[in-house]
N, C-alpha and C positions, 0 to 999 in steps of 0.2 A: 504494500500500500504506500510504503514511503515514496519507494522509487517511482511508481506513475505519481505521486504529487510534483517529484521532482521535474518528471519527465513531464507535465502536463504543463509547470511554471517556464520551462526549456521549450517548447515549443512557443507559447506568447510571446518569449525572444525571438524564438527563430523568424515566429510572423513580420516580427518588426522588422528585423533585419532583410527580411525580404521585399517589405514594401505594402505589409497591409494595414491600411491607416489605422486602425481600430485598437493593431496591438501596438502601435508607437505610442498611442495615449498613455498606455499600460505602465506603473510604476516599475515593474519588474523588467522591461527592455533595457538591456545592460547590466543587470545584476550581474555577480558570479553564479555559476552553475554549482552546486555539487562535486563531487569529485564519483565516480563510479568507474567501475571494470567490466569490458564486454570481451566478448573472440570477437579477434577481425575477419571478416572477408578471407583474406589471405593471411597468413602468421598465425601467431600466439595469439591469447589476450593481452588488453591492454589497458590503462587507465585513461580517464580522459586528462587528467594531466599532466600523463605520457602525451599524449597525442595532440595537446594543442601547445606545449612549453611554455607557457607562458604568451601566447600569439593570440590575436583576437580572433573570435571562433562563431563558426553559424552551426548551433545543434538542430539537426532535424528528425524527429521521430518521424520513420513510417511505415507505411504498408504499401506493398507491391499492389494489391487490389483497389486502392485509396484512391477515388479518382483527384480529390483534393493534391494528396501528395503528387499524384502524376503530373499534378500540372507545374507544380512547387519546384520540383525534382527538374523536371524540363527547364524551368525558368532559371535554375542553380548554376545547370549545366552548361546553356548560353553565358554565364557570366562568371566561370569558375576562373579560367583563365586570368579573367579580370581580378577577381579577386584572390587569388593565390601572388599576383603582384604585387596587391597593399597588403600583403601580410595578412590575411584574413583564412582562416583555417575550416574548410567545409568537413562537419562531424554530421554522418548521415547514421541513424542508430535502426535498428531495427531488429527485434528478440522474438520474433515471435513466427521468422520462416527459415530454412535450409541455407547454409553459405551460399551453395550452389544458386538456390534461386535468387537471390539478394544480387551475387556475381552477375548472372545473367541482366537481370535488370538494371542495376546501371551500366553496366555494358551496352544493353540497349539505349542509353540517353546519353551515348558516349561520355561517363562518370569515371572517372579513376576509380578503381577499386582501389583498398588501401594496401601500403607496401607489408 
């Protein structure tokens, strides 16, 4: 229960950081995140403060089925490039399907899987 509170207050971020006005009003855009431990895509697990060192970071909860996230995930992808320039650290989380299909899927939205 902890972690989806975490995970729920992590996405109002991530809204904001994406561009939806509603969650930019939101006190919690910008906060720190928690710290937590997932498996990657590819490797080990890792912590999320392994994975963003200290760099500013877009967390995004999702689901491959999400049509919300599909569109979010698209919208990342067009601008990752961009943002891996300002040092901005794309954290995409997802616990709840197969590495495999997770792989596939942003590989479909041409995503870096993680190293």
């Amino acid at each position: 229960m902890k972690s989806l509170y975490a995970g729920l207050l992590v996405i109002v971020f991530t809204l904001g950081a994406v561009g939806c006005s509603i969650a930019q009003e939101s006190p919690l855009v910008g906060k720190k995140a928690p710290d937590f431990t997932l498996d990657r895509v590819k490797g080990n697990s890792a912590s999320l403060k392994e994975v963003i060192s200290g760099e500013k970071a877009v967390l995004f909860f999702f689901a491959t089925w999400c049509p919300h996230c599909r569109t979010q995930i698209k919208q990342m992808a067009a601008k990752e490039a961009e943002l891996e320039k300002e040092g901005v650290v794309l954290v995409l989380v997802n616990i709840g399907e197969s590495k495999a299909k997770v792989g596939e899927f942003l590989a479909s939205y041409g995503m870096k899987a993680d190293a």
